[in-house]
Each structure stands twice: as structure tokens, then as C-alpha cells.
mmCIF file of the N, C-alpha and C atoms, coordinates in Angstrom:
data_MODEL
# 
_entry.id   MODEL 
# 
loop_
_atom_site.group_PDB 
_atom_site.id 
_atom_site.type_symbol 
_atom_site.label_atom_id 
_atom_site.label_alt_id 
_atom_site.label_comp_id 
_atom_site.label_asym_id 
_atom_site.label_entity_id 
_atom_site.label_seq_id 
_atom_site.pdbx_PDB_ins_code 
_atom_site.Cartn_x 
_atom_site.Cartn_y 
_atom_site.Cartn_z 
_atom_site.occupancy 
_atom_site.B_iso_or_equiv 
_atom_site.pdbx_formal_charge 
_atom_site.auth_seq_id 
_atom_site.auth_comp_id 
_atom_site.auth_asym_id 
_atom_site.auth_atom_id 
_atom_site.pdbx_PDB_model_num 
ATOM 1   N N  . UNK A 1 1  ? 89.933  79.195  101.420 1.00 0.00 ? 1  UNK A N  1 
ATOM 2   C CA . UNK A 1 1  ? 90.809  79.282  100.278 1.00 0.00 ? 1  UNK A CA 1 
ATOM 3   C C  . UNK A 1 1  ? 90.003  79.769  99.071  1.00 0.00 ? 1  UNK A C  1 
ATOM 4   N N  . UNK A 1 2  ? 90.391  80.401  98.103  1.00 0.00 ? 2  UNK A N  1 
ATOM 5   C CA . UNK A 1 2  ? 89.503  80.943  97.149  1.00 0.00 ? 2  UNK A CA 1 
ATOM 6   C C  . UNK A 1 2  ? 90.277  80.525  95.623  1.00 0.00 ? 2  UNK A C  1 
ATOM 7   N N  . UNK A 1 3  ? 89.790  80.557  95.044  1.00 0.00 ? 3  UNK A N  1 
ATOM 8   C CA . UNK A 1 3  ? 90.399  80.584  93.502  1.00 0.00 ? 3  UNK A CA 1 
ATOM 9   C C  . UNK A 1 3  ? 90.679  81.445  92.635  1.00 0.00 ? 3  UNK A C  1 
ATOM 10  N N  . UNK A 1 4  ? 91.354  81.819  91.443  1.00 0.00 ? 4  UNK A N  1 
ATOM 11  C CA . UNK A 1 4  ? 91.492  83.100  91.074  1.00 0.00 ? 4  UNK A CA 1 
ATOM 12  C C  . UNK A 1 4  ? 91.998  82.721  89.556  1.00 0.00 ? 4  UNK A C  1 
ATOM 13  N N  . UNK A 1 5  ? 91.385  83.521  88.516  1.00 0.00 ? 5  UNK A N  1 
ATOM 14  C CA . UNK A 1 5  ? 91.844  83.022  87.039  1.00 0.00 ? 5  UNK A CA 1 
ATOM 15  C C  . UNK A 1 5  ? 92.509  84.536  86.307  1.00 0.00 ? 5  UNK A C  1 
ATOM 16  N N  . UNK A 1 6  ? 92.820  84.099  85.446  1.00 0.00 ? 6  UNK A N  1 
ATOM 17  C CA . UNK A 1 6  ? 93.762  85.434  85.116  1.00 0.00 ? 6  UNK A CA 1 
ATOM 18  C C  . UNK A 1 6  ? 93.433  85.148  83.503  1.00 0.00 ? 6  UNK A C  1 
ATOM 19  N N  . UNK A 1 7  ? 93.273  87.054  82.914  1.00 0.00 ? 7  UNK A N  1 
ATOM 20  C CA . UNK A 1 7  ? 93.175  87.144  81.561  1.00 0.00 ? 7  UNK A CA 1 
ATOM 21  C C  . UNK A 1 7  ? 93.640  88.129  81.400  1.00 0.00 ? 7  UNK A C  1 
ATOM 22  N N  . UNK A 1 8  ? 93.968  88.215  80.084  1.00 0.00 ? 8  UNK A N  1 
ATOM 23  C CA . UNK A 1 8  ? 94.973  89.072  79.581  1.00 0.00 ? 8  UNK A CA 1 
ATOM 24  C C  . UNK A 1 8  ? 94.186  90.373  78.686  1.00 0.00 ? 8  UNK A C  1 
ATOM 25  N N  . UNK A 1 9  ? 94.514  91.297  78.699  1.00 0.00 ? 9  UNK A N  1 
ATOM 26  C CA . UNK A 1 9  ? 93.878  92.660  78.452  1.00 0.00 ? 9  UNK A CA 1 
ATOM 27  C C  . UNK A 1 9  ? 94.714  93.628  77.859  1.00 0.00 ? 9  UNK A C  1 
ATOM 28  N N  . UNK A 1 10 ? 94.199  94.114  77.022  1.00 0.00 ? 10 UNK A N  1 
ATOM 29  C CA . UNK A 1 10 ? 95.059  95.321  76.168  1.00 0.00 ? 10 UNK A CA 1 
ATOM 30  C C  . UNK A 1 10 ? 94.275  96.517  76.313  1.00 0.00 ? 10 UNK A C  1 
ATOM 31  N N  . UNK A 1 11 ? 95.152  97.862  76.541  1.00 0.00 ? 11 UNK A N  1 
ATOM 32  C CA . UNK A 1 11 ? 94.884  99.064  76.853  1.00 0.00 ? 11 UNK A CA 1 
ATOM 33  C C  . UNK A 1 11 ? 95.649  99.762  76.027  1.00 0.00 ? 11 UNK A C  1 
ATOM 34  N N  . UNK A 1 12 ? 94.803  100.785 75.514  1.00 0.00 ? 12 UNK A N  1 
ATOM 35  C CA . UNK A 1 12 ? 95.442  102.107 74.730  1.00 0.00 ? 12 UNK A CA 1 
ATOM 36  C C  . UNK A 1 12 ? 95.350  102.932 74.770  1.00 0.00 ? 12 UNK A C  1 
ATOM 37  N N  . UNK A 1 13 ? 96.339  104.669 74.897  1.00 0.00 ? 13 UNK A N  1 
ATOM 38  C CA . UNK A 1 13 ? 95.822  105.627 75.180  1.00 0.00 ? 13 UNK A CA 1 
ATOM 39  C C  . UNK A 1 13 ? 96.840  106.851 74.823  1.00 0.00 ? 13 UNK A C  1 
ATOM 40  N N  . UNK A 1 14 ? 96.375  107.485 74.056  1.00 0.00 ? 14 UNK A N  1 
ATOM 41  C CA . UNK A 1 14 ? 97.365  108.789 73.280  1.00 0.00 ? 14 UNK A CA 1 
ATOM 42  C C  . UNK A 1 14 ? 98.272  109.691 74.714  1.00 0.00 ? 14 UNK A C  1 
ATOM 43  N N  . UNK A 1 15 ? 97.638  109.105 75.777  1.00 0.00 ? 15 UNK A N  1 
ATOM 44  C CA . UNK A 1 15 ? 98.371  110.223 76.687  1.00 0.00 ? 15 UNK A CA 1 
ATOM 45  C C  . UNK A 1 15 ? 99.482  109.625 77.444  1.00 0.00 ? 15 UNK A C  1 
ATOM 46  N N  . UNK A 1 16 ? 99.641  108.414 77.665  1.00 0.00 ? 16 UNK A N  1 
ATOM 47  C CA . UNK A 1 16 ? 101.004 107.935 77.881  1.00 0.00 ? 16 UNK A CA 1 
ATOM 48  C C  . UNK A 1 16 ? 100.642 106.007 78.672  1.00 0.00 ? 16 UNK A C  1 
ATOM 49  N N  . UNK A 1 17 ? 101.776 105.734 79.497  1.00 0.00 ? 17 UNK A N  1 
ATOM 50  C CA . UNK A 1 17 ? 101.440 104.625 79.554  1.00 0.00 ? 17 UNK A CA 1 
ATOM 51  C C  . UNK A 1 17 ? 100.729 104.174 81.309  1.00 0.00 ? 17 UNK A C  1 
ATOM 52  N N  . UNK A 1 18 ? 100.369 105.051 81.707  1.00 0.00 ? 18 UNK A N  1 
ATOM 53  C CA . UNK A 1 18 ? 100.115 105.092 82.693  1.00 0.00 ? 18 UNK A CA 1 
ATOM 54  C C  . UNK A 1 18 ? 98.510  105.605 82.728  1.00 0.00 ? 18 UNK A C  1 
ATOM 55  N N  . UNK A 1 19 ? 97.977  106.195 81.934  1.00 0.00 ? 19 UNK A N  1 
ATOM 56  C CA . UNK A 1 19 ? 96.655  106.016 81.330  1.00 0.00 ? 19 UNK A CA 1 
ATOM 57  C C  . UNK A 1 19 ? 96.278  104.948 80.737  1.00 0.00 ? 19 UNK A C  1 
ATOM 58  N N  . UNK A 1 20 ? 96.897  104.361 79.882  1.00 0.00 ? 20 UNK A N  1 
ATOM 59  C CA . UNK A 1 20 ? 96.673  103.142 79.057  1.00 0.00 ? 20 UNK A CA 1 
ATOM 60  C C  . UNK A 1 20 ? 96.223  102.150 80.128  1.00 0.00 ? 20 UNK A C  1 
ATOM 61  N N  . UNK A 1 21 ? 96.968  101.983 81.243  1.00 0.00 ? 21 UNK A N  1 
ATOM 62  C CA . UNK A 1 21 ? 96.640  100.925 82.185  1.00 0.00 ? 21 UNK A CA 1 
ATOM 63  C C  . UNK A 1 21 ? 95.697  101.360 83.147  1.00 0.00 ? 21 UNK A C  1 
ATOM 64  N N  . UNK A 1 22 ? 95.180  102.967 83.268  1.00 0.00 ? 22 UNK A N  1 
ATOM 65  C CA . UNK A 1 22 ? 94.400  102.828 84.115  1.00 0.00 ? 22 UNK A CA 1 
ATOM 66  C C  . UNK A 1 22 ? 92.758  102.566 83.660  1.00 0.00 ? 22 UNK A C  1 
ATOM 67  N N  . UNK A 1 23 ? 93.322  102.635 82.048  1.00 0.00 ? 23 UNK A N  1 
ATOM 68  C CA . UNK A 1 23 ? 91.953  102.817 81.440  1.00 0.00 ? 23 UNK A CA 1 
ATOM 69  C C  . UNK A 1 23 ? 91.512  101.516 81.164  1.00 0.00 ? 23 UNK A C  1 
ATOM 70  N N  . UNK A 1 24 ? 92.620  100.822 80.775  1.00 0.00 ? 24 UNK A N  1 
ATOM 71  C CA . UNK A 1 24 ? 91.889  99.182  80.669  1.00 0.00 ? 24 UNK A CA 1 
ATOM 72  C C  . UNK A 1 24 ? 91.986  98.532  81.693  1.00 0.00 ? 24 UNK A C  1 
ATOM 73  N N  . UNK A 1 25 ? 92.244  98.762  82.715  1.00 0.00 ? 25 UNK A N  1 
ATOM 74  C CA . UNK A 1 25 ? 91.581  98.150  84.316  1.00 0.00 ? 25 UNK A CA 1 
ATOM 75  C C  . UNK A 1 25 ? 89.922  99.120  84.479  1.00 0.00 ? 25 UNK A C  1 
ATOM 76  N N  . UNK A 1 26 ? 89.877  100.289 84.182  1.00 0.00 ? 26 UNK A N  1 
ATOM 77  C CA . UNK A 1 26 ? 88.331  100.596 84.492  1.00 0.00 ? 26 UNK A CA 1 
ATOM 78  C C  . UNK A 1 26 ? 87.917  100.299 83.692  1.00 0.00 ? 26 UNK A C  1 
ATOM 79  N N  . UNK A 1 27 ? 87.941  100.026 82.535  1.00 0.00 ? 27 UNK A N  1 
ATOM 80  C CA . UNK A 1 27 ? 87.046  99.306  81.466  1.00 0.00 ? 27 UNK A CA 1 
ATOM 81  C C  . UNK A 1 27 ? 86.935  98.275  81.911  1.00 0.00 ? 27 UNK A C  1 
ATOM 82  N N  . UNK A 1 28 ? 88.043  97.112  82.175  1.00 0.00 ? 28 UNK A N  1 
ATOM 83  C CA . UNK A 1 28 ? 87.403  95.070  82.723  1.00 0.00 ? 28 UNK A CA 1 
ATOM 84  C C  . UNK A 1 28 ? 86.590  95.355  84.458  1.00 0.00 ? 28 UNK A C  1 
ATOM 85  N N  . UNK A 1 29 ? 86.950  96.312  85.043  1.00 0.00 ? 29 UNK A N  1 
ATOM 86  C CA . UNK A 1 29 ? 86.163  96.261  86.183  1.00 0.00 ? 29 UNK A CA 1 
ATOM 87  C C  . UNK A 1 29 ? 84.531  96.587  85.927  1.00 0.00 ? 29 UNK A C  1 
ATOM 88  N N  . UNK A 1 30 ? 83.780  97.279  84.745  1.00 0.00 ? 30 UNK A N  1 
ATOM 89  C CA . UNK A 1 30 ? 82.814  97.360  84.405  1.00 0.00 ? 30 UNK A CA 1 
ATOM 90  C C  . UNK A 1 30 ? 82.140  95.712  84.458  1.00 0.00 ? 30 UNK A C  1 
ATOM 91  N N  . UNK A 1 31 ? 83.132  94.835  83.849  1.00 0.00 ? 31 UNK A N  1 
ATOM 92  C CA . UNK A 1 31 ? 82.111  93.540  83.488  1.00 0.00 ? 31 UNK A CA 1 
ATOM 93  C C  . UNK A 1 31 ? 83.028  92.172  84.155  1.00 0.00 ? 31 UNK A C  1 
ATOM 94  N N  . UNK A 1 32 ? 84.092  92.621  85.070  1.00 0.00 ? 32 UNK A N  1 
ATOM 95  C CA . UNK A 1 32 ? 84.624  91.829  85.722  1.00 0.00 ? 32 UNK A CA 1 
ATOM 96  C C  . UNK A 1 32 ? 84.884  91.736  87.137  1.00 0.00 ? 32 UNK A C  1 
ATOM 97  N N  . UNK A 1 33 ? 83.935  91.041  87.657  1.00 0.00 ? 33 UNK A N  1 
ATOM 98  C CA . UNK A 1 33 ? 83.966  91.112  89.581  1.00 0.00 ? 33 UNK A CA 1 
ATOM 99  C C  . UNK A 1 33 ? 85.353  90.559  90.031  1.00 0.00 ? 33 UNK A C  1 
ATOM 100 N N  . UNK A 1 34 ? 85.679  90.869  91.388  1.00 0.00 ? 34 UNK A N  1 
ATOM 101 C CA . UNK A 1 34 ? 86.625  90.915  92.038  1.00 0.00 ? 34 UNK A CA 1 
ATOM 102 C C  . UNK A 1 34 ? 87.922  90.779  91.819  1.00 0.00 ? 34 UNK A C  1 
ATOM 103 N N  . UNK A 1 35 ? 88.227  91.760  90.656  1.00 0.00 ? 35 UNK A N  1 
ATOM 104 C CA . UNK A 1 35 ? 89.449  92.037  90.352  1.00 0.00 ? 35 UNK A CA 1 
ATOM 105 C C  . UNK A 1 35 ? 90.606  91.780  91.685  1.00 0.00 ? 35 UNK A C  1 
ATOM 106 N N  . UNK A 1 36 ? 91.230  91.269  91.601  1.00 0.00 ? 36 UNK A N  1 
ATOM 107 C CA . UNK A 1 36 ? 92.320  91.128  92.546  1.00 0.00 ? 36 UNK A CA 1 
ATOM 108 C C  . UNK A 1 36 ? 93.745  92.089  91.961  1.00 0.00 ? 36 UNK A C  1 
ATOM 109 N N  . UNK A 1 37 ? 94.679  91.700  91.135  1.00 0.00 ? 37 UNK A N  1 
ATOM 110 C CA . UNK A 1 37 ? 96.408  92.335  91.095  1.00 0.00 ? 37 UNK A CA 1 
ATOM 111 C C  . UNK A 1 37 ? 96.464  92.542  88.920  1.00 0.00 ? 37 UNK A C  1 
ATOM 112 N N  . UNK A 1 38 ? 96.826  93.183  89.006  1.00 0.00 ? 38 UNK A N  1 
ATOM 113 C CA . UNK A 1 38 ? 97.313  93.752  87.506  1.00 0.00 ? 38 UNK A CA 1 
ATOM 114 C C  . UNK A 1 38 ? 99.093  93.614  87.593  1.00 0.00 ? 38 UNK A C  1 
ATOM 115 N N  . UNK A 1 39 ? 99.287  92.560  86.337  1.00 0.00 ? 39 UNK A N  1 
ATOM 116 C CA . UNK A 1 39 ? 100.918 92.968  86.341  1.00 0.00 ? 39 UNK A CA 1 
ATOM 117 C C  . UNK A 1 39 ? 100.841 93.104  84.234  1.00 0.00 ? 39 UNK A C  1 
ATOM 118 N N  . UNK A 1 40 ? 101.912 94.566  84.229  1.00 0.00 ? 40 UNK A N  1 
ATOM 119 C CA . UNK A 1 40 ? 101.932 94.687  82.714  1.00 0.00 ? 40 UNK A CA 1 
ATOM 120 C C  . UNK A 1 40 ? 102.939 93.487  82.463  1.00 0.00 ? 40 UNK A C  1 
ATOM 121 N N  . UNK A 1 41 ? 102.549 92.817  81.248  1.00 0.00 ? 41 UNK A N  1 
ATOM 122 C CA . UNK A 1 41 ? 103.117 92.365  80.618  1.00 0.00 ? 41 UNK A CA 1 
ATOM 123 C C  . UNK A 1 41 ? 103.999 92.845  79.991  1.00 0.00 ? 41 UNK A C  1 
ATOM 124 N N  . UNK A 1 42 ? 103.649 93.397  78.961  1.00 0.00 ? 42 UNK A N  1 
ATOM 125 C CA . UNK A 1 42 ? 104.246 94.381  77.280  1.00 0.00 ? 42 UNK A CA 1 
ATOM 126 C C  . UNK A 1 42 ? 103.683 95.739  77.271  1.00 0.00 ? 42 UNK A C  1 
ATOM 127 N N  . UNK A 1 43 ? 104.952 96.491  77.285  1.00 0.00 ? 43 UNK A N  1 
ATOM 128 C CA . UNK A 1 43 ? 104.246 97.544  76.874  1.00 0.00 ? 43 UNK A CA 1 
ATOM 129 C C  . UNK A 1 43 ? 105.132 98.058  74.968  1.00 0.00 ? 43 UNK A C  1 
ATOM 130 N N  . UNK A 1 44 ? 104.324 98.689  74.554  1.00 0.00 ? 44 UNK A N  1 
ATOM 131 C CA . UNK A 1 44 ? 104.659 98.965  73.253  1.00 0.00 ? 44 UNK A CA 1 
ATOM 132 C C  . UNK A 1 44 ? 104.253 100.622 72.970  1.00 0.00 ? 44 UNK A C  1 
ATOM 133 N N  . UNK A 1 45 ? 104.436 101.574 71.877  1.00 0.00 ? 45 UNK A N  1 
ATOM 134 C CA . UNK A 1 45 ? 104.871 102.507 71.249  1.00 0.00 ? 45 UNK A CA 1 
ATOM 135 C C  . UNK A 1 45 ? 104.207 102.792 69.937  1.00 0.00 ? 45 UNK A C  1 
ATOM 136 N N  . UNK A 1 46 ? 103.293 103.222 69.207  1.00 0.00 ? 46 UNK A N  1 
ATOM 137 C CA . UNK A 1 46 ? 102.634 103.418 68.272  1.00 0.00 ? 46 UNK A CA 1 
ATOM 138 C C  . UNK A 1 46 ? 103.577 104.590 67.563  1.00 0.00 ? 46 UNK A C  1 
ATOM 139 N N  . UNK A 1 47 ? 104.178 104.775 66.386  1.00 0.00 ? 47 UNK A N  1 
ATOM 140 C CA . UNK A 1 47 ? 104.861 105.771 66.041  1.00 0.00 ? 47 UNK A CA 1 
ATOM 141 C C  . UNK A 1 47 ? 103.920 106.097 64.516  1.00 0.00 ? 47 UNK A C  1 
ATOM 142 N N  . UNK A 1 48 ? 104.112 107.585 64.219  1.00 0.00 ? 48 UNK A N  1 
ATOM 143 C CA . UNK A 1 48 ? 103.497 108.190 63.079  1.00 0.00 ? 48 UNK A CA 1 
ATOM 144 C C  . UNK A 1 48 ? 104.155 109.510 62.907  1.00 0.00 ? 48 UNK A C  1 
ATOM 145 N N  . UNK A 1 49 ? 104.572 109.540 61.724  1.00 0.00 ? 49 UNK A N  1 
ATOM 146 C CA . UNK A 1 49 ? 105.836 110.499 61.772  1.00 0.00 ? 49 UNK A CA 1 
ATOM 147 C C  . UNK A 1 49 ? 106.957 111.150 62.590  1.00 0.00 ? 49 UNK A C  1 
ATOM 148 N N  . UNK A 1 50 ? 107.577 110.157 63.205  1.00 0.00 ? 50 UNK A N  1 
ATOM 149 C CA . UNK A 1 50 ? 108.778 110.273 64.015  1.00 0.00 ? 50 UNK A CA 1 
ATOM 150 C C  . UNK A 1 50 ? 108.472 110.794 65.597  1.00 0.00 ? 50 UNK A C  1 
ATOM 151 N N  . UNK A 1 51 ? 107.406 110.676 65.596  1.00 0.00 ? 51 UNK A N  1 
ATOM 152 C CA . UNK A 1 51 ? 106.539 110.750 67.171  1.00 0.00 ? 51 UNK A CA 1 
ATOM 153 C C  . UNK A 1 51 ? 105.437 109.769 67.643  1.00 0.00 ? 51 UNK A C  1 
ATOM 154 N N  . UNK A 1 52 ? 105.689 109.538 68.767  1.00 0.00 ? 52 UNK A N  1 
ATOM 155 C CA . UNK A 1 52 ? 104.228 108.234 69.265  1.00 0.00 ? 52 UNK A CA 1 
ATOM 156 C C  . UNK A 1 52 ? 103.757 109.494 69.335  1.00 0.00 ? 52 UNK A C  1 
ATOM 157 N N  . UNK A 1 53 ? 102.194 107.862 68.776  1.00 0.00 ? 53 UNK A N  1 
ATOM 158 C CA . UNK A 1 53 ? 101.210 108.445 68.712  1.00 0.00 ? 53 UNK A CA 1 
ATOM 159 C C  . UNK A 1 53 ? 100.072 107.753 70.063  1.00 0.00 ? 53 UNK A C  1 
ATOM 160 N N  . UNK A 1 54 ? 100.419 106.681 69.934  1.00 0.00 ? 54 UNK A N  1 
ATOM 161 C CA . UNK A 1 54 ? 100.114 106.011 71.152  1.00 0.00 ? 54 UNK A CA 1 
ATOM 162 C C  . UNK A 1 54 ? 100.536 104.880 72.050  1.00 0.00 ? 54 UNK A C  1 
ATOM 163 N N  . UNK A 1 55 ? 100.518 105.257 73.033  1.00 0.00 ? 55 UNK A N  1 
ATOM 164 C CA . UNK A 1 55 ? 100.912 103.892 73.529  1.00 0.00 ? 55 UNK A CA 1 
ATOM 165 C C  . UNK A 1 55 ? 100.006 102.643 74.561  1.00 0.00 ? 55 UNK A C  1 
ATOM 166 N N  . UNK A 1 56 ? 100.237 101.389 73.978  1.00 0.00 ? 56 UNK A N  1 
ATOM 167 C CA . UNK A 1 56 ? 99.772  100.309 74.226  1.00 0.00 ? 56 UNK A CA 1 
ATOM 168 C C  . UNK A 1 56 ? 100.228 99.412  75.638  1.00 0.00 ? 56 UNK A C  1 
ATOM 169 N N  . UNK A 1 57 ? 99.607  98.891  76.461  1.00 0.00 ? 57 UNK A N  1 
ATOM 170 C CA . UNK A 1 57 ? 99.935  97.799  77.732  1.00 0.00 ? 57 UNK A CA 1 
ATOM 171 C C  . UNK A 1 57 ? 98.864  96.820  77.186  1.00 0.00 ? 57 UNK A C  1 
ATOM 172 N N  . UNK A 1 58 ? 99.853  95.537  77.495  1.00 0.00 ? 58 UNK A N  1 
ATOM 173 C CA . UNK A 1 58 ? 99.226  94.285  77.542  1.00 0.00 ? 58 UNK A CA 1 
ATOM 174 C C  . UNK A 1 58 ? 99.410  93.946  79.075  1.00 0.00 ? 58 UNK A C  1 
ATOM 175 N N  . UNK A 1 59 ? 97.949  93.547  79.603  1.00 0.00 ? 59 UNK A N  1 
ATOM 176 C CA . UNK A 1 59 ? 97.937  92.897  81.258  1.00 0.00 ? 59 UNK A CA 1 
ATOM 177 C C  . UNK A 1 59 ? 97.174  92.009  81.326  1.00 0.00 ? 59 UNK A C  1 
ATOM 178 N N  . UNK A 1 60 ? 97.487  91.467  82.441  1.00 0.00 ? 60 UNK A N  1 
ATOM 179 C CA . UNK A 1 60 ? 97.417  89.965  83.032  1.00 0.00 ? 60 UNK A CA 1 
ATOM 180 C C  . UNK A 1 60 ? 96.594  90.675  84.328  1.00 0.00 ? 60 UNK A C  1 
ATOM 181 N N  . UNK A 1 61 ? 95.562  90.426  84.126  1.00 0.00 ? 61 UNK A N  1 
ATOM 182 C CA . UNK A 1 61 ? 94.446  90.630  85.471  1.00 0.00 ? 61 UNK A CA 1 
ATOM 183 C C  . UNK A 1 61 ? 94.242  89.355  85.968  1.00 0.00 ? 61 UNK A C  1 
ATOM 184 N N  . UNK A 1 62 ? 94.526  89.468  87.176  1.00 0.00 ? 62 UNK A N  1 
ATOM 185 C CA . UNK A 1 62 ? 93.572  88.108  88.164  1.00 0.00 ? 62 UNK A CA 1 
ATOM 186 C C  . UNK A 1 62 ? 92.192  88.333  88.877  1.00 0.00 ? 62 UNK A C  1 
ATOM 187 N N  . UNK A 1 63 ? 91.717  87.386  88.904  1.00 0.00 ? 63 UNK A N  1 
ATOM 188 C CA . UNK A 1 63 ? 90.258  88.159  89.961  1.00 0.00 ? 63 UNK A CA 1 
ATOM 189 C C  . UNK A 1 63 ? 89.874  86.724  90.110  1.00 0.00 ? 63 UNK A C  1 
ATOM 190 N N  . UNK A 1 64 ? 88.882  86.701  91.451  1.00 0.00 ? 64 UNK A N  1 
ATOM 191 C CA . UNK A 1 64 ? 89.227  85.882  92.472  1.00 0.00 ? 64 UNK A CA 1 
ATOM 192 C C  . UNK A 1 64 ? 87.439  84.960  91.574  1.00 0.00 ? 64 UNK A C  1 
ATOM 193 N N  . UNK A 1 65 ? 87.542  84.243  91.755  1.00 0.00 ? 65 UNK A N  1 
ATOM 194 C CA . UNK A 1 65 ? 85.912  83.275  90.780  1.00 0.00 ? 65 UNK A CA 1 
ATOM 195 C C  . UNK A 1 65 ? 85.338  83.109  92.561  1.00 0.00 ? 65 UNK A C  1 
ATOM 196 N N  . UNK A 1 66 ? 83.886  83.151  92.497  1.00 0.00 ? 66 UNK A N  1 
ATOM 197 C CA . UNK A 1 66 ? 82.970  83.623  93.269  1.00 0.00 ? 66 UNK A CA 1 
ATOM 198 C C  . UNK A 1 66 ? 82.221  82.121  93.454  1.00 0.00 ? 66 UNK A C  1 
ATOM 199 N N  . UNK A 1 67 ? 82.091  81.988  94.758  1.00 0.00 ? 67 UNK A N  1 
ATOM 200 C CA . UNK A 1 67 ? 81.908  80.566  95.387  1.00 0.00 ? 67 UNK A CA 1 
ATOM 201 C C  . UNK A 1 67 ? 80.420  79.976  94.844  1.00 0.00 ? 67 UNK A C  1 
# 
């Protein structure tokens, strides 16, 4: 049986929201071992003169704590 803790992570990225999340999962995998499942929380919309400018995901990473 293993254990597994979960933290929450924010990602941002001018190119849409599907970058945003891939970029702040390779950023926590730099300093976080055994990432297990990503679910977005929130996603949100940065606007600046009647156009996003960027958009934001808040996630909930789990990863498994090491025996």
C-alpha cells in the first residue's frame, strides 16, 4: 500500500490553457518525485484590452511519499 499527498499548483501561459498545465506539471516534476494524477481545479482568463492575455490553471497534483 503506498501513500500519496496532494498540493496545489498554479500555471500560466500566454498560449492557451493547455500549455499552462503542461508547463506547471514540468516545472513541479523538476523538484517533485513521483508525481502520480493532475486534476485542474480553476481555470481563469487574464484580460487586457478586450483580449486575454493569459491564461491561468490551478492543480491539485498527487504524488505518491517514498517509503
Amino acid at each position: 500500500m503506498s501513500t500519496g499527498r496532494v498540493i496545489e499548483i498554479t500555471g500560466e501561459s500566454p498560449v492557451g490553457f493547455q500549455d499552462a498545465i503542461e508547463q506547471a506539471i514540468g516545472r513541479a516534476a523538476i523538484t517533485v518525485r513521483r508525481l502520480e494524477s493532475a486534476w485542474v481545479k480553476e481555470q481563469r482568463v487574464s484580460i487586457v484590452d478586450g483580449a486575454i492575455s493569459t491564461y491561468q490553471v490551478n492543480l491539485l497534483l498527487t504524488f505518491v511519499l517514498e517509503e
